[in-house]
Structures are given as structure tokens and as C-alpha cells.
C-alpha positions as CSV (number, residue, x, y, z in Angstrom):
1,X,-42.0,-8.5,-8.5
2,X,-38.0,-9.2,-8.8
3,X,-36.5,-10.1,-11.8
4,X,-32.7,-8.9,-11.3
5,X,-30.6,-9.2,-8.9
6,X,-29.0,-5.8,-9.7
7,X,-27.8,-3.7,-13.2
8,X,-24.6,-6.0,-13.5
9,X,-27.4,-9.4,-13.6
10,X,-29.8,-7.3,-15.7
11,X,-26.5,-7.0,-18.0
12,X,-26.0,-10.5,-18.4
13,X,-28.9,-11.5,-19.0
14,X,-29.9,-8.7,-21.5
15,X,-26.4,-9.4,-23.7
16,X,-27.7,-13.4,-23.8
17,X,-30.7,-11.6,-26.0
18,X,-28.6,-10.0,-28.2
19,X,-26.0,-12.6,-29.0
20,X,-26.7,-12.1,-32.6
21,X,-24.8,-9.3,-32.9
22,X,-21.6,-10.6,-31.9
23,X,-18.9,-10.3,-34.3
24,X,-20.7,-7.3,-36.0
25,X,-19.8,-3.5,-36.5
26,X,-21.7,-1.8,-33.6
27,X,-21.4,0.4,-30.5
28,X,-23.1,-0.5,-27.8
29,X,-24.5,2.8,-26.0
30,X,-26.1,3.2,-22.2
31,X,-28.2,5.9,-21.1
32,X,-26.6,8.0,-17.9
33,X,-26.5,7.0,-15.6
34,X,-28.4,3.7,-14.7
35,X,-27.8,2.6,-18.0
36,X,-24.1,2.3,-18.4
37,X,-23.5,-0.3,-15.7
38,X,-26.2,-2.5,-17.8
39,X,-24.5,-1.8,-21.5
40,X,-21.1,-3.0,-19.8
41,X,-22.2,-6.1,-19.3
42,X,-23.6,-6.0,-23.0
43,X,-21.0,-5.0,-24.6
44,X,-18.1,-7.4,-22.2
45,X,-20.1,-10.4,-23.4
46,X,-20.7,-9.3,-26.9
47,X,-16.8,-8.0,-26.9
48,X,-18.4,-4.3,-28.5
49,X,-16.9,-0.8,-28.0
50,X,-19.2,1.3,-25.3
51,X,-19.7,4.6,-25.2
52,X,-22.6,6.6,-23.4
53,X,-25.2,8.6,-25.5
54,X,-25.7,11.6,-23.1
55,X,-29.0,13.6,-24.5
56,X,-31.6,16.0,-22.9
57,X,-34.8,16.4,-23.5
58,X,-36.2,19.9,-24.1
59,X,-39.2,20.6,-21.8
60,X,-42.0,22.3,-22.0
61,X,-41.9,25.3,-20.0
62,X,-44.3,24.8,-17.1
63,X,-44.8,21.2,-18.5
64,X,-40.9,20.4,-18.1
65,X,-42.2,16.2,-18.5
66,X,-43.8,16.9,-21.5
67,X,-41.4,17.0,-24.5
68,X,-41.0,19.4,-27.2
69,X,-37.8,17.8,-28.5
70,X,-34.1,16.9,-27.7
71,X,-30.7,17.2,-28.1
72,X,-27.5,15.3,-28.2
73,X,-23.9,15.6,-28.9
74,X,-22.4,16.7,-32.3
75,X,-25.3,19.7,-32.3
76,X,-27.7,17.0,-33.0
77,X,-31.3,18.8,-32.5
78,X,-34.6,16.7,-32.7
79,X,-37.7,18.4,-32.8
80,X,-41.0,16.6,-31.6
81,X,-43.4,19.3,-33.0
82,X,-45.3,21.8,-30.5
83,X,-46.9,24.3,-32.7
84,X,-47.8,26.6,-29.6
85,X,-44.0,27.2,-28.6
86,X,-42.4,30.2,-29.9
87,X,-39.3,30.0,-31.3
88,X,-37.6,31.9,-29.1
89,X,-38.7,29.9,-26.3
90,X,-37.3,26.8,-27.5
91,X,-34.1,28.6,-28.4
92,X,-34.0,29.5,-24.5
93,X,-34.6,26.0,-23.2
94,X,-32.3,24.7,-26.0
95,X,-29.1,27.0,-24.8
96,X,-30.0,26.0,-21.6
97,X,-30.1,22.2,-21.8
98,X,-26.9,22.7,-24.1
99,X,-25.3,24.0,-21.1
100,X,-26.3,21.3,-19.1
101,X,-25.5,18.5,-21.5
102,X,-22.1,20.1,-22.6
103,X,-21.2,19.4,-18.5
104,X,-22.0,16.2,-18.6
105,X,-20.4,15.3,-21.6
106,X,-17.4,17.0,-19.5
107,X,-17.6,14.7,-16.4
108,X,-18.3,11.8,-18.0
109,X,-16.6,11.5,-20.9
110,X,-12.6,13.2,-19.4
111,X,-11.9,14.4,-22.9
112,X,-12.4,11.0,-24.7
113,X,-13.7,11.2,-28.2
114,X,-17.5,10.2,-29.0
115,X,-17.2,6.7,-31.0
116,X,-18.6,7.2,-34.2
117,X,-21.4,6.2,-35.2
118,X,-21.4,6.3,-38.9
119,X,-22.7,3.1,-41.0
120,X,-23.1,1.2,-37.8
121,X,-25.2,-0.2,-35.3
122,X,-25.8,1.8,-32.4
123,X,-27.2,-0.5,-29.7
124,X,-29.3,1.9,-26.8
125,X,-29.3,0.1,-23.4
126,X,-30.8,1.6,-20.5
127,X,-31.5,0.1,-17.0
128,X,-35.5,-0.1,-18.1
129,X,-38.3,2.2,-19.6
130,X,-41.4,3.7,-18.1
131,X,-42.6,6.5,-20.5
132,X,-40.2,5.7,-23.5
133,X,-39.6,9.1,-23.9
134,X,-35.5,9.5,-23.3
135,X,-35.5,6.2,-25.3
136,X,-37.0,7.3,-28.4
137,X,-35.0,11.0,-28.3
138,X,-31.5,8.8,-28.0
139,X,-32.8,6.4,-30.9
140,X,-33.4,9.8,-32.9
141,X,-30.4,11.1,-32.0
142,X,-28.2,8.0,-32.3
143,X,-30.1,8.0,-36.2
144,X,-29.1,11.7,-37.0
145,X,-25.3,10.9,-35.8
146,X,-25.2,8.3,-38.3
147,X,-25.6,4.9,-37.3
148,X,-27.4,2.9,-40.1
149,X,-29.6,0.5,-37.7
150,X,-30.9,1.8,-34.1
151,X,-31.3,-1.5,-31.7
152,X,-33.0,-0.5,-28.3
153,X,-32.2,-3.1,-25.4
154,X,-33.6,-3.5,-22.1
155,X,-34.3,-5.5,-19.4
156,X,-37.8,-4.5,-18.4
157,X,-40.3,-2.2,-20.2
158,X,-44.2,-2.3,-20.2
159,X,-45.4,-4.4,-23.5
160,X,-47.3,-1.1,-24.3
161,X,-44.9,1.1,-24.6
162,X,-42.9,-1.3,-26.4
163,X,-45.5,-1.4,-29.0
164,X,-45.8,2.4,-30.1
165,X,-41.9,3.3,-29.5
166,X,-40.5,5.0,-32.6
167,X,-37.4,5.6,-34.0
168,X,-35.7,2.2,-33.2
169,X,-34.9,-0.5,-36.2
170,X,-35.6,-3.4,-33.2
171,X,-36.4,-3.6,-29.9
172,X,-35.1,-6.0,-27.1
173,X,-36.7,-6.4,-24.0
174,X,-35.8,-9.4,-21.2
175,X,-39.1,-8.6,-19.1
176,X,-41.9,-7.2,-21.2
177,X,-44.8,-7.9,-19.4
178,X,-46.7,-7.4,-15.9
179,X,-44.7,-3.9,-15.5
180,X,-44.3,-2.6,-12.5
181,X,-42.0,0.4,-11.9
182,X,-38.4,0.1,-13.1
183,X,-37.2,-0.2,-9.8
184,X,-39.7,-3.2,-8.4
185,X,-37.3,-5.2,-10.9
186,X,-34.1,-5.2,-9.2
187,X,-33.3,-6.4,-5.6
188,X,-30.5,-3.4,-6.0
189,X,-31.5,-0.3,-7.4
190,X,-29.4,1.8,-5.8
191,X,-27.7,5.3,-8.0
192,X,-25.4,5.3,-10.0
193,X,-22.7,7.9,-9.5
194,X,-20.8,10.0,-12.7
195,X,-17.8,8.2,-11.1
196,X,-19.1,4.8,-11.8
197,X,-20.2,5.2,-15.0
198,X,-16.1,7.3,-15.8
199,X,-14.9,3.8,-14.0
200,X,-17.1,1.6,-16.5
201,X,-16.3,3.6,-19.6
202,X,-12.5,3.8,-18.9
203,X,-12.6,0.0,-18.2
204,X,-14.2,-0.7,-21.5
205,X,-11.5,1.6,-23.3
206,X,-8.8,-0.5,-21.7
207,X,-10.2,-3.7,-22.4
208,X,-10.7,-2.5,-26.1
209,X,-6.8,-1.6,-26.3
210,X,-6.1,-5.5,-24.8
211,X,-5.2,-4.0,-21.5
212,X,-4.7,-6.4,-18.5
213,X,-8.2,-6.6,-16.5
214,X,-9.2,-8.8,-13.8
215,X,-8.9,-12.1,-14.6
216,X,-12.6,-14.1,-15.4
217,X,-11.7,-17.2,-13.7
218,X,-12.2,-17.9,-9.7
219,X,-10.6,-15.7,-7.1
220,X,-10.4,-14.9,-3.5
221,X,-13.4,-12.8,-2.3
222,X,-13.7,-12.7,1.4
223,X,-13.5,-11.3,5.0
224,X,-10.5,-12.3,7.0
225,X,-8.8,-12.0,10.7
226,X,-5.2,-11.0,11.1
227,X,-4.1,-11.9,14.1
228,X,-1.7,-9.9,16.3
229,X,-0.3,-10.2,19.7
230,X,-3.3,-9.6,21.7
231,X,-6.1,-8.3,19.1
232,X,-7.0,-9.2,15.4
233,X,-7.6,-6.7,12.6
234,X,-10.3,-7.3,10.4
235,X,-10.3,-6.7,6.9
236,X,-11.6,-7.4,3.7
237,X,-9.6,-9.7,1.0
238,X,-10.2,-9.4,-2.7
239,X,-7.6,-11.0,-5.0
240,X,-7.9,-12.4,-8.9
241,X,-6.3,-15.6,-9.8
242,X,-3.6,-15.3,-10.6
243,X,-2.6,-12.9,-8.0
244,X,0.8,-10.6,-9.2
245,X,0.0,-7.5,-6.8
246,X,-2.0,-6.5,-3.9
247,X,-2.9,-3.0,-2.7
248,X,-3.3,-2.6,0.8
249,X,-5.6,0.2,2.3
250,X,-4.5,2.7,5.4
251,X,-6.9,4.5,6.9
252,X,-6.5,6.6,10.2
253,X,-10.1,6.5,11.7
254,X,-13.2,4.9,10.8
255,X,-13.9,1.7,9.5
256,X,-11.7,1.5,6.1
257,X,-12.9,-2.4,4.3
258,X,-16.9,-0.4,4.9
259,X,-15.7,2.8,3.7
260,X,-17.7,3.7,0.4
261,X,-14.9,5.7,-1.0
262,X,-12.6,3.2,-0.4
263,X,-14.5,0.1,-1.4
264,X,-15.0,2.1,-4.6
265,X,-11.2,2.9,-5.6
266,X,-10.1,-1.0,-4.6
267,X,-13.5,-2.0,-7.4
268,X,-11.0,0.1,-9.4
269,X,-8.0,-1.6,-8.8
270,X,-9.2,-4.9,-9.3
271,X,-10.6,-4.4,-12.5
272,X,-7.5,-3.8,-13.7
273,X,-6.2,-6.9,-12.2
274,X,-4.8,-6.0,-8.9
275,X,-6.0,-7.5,-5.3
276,X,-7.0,-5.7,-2.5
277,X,-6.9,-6.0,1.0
278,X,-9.3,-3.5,2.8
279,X,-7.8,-2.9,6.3
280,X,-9.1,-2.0,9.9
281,X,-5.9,-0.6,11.5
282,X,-7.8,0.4,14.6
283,X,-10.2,-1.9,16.5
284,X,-14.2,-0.2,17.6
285,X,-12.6,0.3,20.7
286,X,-9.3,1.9,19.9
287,X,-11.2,4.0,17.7
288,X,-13.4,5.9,20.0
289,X,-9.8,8.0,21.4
290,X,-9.1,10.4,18.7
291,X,-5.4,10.3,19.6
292,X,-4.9,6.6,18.4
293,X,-5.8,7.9,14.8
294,X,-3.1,9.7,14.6
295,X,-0.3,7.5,16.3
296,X,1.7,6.5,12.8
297,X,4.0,4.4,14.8
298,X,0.8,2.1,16.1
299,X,-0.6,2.5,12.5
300,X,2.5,1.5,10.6
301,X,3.3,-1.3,12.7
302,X,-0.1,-3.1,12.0
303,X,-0.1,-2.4,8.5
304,X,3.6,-4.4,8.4
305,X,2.2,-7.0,10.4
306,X,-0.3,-7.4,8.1
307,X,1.9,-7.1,5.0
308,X,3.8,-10.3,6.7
309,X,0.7,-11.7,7.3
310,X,-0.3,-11.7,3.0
311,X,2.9,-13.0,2.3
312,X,2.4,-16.0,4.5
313,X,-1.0,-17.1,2.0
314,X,-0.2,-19.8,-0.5
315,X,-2.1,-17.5,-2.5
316,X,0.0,-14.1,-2.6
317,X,3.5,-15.2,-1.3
318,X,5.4,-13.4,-4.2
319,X,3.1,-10.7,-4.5
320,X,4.6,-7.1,-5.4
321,X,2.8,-5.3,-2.3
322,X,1.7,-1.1,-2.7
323,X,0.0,0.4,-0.1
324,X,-2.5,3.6,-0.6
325,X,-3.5,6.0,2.4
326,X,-5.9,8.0,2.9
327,X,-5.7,11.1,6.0
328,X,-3.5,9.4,8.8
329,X,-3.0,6.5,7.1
330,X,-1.2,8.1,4.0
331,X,1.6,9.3,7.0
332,X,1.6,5.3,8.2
333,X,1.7,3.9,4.3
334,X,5.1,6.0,4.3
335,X,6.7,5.0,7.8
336,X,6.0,1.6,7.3
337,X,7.5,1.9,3.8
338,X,10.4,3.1,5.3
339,X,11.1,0.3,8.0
340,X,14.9,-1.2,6.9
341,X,13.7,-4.1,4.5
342,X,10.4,-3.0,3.4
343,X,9.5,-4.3,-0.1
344,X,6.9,-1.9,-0.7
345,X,6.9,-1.5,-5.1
346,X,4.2,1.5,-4.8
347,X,2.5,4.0,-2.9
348,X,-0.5,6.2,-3.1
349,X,-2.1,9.2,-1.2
350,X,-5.2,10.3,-1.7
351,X,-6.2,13.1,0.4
352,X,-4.0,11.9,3.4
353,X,-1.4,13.6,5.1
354,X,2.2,12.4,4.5
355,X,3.7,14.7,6.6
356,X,2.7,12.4,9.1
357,X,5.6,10.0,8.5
358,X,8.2,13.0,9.6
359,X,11.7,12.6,9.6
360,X,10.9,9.0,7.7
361,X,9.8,10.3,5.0
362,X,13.7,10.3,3.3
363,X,13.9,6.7,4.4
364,X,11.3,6.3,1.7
365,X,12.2,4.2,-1.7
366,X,8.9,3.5,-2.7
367,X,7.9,5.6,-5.6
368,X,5.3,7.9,-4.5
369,X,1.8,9.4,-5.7
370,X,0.7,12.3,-3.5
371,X,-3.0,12.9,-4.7
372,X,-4.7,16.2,-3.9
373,X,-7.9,18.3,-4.4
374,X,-6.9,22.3,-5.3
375,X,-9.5,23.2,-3.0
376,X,-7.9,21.2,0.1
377,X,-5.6,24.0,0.4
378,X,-4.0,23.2,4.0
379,X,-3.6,19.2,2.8
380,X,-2.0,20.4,-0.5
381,X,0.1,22.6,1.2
382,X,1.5,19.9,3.5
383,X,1.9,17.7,0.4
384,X,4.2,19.8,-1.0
385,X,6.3,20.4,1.8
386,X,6.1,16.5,2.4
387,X,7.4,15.8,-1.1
388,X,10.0,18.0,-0.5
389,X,11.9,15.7,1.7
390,X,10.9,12.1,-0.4
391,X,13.6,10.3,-0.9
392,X,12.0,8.0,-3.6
393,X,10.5,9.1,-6.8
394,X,7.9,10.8,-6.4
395,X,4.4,12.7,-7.9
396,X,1.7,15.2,-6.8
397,X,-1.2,15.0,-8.8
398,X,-3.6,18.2,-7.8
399,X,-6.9,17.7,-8.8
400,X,-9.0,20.9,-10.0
401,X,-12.0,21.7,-8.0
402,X,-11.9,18.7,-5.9
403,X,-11.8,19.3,-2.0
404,X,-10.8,16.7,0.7
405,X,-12.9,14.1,0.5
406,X,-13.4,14.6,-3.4
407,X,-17.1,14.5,-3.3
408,X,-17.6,16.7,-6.5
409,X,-18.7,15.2,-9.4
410,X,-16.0,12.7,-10.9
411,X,-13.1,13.4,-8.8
412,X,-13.3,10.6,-6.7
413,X,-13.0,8.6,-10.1
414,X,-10.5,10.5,-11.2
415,X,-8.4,9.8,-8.2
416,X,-9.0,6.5,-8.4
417,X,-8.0,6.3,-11.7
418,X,-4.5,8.0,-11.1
419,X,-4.4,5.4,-8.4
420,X,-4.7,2.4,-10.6
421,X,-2.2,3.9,-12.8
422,X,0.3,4.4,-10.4
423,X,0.1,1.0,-9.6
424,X,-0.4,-0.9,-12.3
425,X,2.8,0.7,-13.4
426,X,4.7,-0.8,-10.9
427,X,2.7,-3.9,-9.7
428,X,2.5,-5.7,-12.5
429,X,4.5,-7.9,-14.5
430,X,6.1,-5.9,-17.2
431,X,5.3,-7.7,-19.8
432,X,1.2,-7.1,-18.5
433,X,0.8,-4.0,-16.7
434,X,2.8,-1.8,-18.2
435,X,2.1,-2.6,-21.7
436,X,-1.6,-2.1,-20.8
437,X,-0.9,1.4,-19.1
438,X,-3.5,3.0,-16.9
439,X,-7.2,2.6,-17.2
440,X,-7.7,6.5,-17.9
């Protein structure tokens, strides 16, 4: 049985529920990591601060799904009561969950303050509940951190478990009957990553500060044809209305509008009110030889064409234009923004290779963000030797710990984050974008 389409509809429908705490002092607080993509939602439509409430449960030894208590931030400790575990074995699963909840805390939190809780309502969203169990250790942690009345909201729980779960003040539940698992409930269930729940939570912050975001009214979502001289390059079109700058995407080799990594850094951008235009510079065909990935000439020339071809839509003719590469197509971002004319405001790297633009790379007036992981040693090297000869303002921004394709936990958000940053800085009016600064 399907009840949601996916976490963002499960979201929306769960905040309708909870409409009567609009307007008052709460926090609304998802579970990593499934949760925080549903207490978004919440907390957008009920215009309330979110935070995560990152806890872990402290396992039986040998019976690691039976729980003996629970921690949580601020050295919060909750015992459940197991009379036949020593004390010195729960101190030795307790440091060792502390060390695993002290890195999480790490990722997702980038060195942001927990919200306080203190005389207010702390409002527990996760993406559903089977067992209850992580559900009644965050109610009891969210308690001993000081919120005066615990508020547990999901969209689907059995009516069972709903019916003996402690430690919350109320309890909201959009499906509370005919349970099946959690998952049965949504047509998408897929994971969510650390850097999706970073995105979410930086998002909220920004909203919270009345930073610019994308726009709530009707835009331009769609898959489009640039036509050139004897092919067309496909790509993927994403712009909020009122458009003020679009990002457009370089990538060498592979498909770049189905790249997941890229997909997820232009979901970036346009929550913070940019457009996006998700480029195939390379047809299937051209693809399959490996040297056509790495002709910038070819690569630049397209991506002008299809800069030319934005500016020709009633719906993005005055658009400041930025362009972010990735690989090859970082090199091509920077010879195109070099051609005599170019009105390029921005540019981004991310793991490409500038030092594929050459002798071009002076010509450049674009200011420039060169983004790096510290273990992509050879990349970073040629970064710094390609920023050497930049003839534009320029940045490196080495990430610690990420490699090329920054695959390590929150990295890629990270990146993307610098990214939108970068951009927003220079892409938007000044009046909007840079009075709202970057999203993290």
C-alpha cells in the first residue's frame, strides 16, 4: 500500500496535521537521516527553525536491537534499565556510541550550534516508525535538553505502537493504521545521504536569516534541444520565476543533466534561487572516443553556443550567466570564458582541471572558484599552478579528506555549498543575493 509519493509529499502532508503550532515557540527536529527531508517540509510550511536531533541507542551486547538506553548531544544519557548489564559494560558501549555520534554530529551539523531547546516545543519528525524505539530515546532526549512539551510527528506508524509510545506530550501520525513496512508507504524510498540532510539544514538556516531561496511561484522545469550546425545538445533546464542567473554545467565525458553528483549541486543552486541548465556537451556517439573529452576547443565552443542559445528565451534574456566544471569541462568553462566578449559574472571548479584552458587562462575575467579535495593530490597540484596564471580574481578552496569525486561523507555538500556561494555572490541582484550570503 502507497500513501506518499516520496519524503518531500509525506512532508506536506504531515505539516497540514500540525498547523496548530504555527506561530508558536518550537523547533522542529528530524531523525537522520530519512527524517530531515520530511521535518523540512514541516517546518517550511509551519515557518519553524529545524535542527536534527542526532541520538544512538546503546545496545545490548550480543542483542545490539535490544536497547539498554541512549544518548544524545549535550552529554545527555538515558537509561532504559537492564539490571543484568554491568556497569562497565555500558560504560564501553557508551564511549563507543559517543564516538560514533560525536562524528555525526561532525558531518552533519559543519560546526553550527544545536538550537536550543529550553522552554520550547521540540517537534520529533521522522520518515515513519516500526519498533518506536529511536522515537521514544529522541522524545527522552529532546525532554532532558529542555524542551517543555515533546510533539512526535509522522506520516505512518502502526496504531499499536502508537498506543504504548512513551515520552512524547502528543503524538501525530498521517497513516496510523493497516501498517505495512515504512517503506511500502512511499513510491520513493530511496537514502538519504549526510549531504542531503547538510543541504536541507543549511537551507533552513538561510531561509531563517530571510535569505533569497527559490522562488514558490511557477517556473521552468524541463528537458530541452539546443540546436547546432549539424547536431543538437541535450540538456536539462531548471529556472525559478523570476529568473536573475543561470548556472550552466560542463562536463567532459559522460552524460552531465543524469549525472547524480551534478543533479545534486544544481538542487543546490536552485534553492537558493538560481537556474540551471544541465548540459550534454558531447553527443552518445562523440562520447565513445576518449579524445573528444578532452578537446576544450570542441567543448568551449558548444557551451557558448549554448550560452547564446539561453539568452535568446524570453525567459532568461538578461540573465547574469556562471558556468561550473567539473574534470574537462572546468578547462572548457575557462576558454569559453575567455572568448573576446564573454559575459560570463562567475565560475566554478569542482574537481576539474583548469589547466586545460592553457595559455587562455590569463584571458580570463571571470572571478574564479577552483574547488579541490586534499587527497586529489595531482588535480590540486594542477590547480595551483592553474591559478597561477588567472587573470581574474580568483579562489582555491581545498577540501580536507575529500578525493576526486568527493565521495566521503559531506564533501560533496560541502562543495556544493562553496558553489552556491560563489555564485550567489555574483549572480544575483545586490540588493538579493548578496545580502542573503551563502547557504553555509
Amino acid at each position: 500500500m502507497v500513501e506518499f509519493a516520496d519524503r518531500v509529499d509525506a512532508g506536506c502532508r504531515l505539516a497540514e496535521q500540525l498547523e496548530y503550532l504555527r506561530g508558536q515557540d518550537g523547533v522542529v527536529l528530524g531523525l537522520p537521516r530519512g527524517g530531515v527531508p520530511v521535518a523540512f517540509e514541516v517546518a517550511r510550511a509551519l515557518n519553524l527553525p529545524l535542527d536534527v536531533i542526532v541520538v544512538r541507542k546503546l545496545g545490548v551486547p550480543g542483542q545490539p536491537e535490544l536497547a539498554m538506553g541512549a544518548i544524545g548531544e549535550g552529554g545527555v544519557r538515558v537509561l532504559l534499565g537492564r539490571p543484568y548489564v554491568t556497569q562497565e559494560l555500558l560504560r564501553a558501549v557508551e564511549t563507543r556510541e559517543r564516538a560514533l555520534l560525536e562524528a555525526d554530529v561532525a558531518v552533519l551539523r559543519r560546526g553550527r550550534q544545536r538550537l536550543s531547546l529550553t522552554d520550547r516545543i521540540a517537534v520529533i519528525v521522522d520518515d515513519g516508525i516500526a519498533t518506536g524505539s529511536t522515537a521514544r530515546v529522541a522524545c527522552e532526549v529532546a525532554r532532558q535538553l529542555g524542551a517543555a512539551k515533546v510533539v512526535l510527528a509522522v506520516p505512518v506508524a502502526p496504531a499499536g505502537t502508537l498506543r504504548t509510545l512513551p515520552g512524547a506530550d502528543e503524538v501525530v501520525c498521517v497513516v496510523p493504521h493497516l501498517f505495512w513496512a515504512v517503506g511500502n508507504h512511499y513510491r520513493d524510498f530511496s537514502p538519504t545521504s549526510d549531504d542531503e540532510v547538510i543541504v536541507l539544514l543549511e537551507a533552513a538556516e538561510q531561509r531563517a536569516r530571510g535569505g533569497r531561496a527559490a522562488s514558490d511561484g511557477p517556473d521552468c522545469d524541463v528537458e530541452v534541444e539546443i540546436p547546432l550546425r549539424a547536431i543538437a545538445l541535450h540538456a536539462h533546464l531548471h529556472l525559478p520565476e523570476p529568473a536573475t542567473g543561470v548556472v550552466l554545467f560542463a562536463h567532459g565525458g559522460g552524460s552531465s543533466r543524469h549525472s547524480p553528483r551534478n543533479r545534486f549541486v544544481a538542487d543546490v543552486l536552485y534553492r537558493a534561487g538560481l537556474g540551471t541548465l544541465l548540459l550534454d556537451l558531447l553527443t552518445t556517439q562523440e562520447e565513445l572516443d576518449r579524445a573528444n573529452v578532452f578537446n576544450v576547443d570542441l567543448l568551449a565552443s558548444r557551451l557558448t553556443a549554448a550560452t547564446r542559445w539561453l539568452h535568446g528565451r524570453p525567459d532568461a534574456p538578461s540573465c547574469r550567466i556562471g558556468y561550473c566544471g567539473a574534470s574537462t569541462g572546468a578547462g572548457a568553462a575557462l576558454w569559453a570564458a575567455a572568448e573576446p566578449g564573454a559575459q560570463i559574472a562567475a565560475v566554478v571548479s569542482r574537481g576539474g582541471r583548469p589547466d586545460l584552458a592553457g595559455r587562455r587562462l590569463g584571458e580570463v575575467r571571470a572571478p574564479t572558484l577552483l574547488i579541490v579535495g586534499s587527497a586529489d593530490q595531482t588535480v590540486l597540484e594542477l590547480n595551483r599552478l592553474a591559478q597561477a596564471q588567472l587573470g581574474c580574481p580568483s579562489e582555491l578552496a581545498v577540501l580536507q579528506g575529500a578525493t576526486h569525486l568527493f565521495e566521503e561523507p559531506g564533501t560533496l555538500a560541502e562543495a556544493a555549498l562553496l558553489a552556491s556561494d560563489w555564485f550567489t555572490r555574483y549572480l544575483m541582484p545586490a540588493d538579493a543575493g548578496r545580502a542573503a550570503g551563502a547557504l553555509g
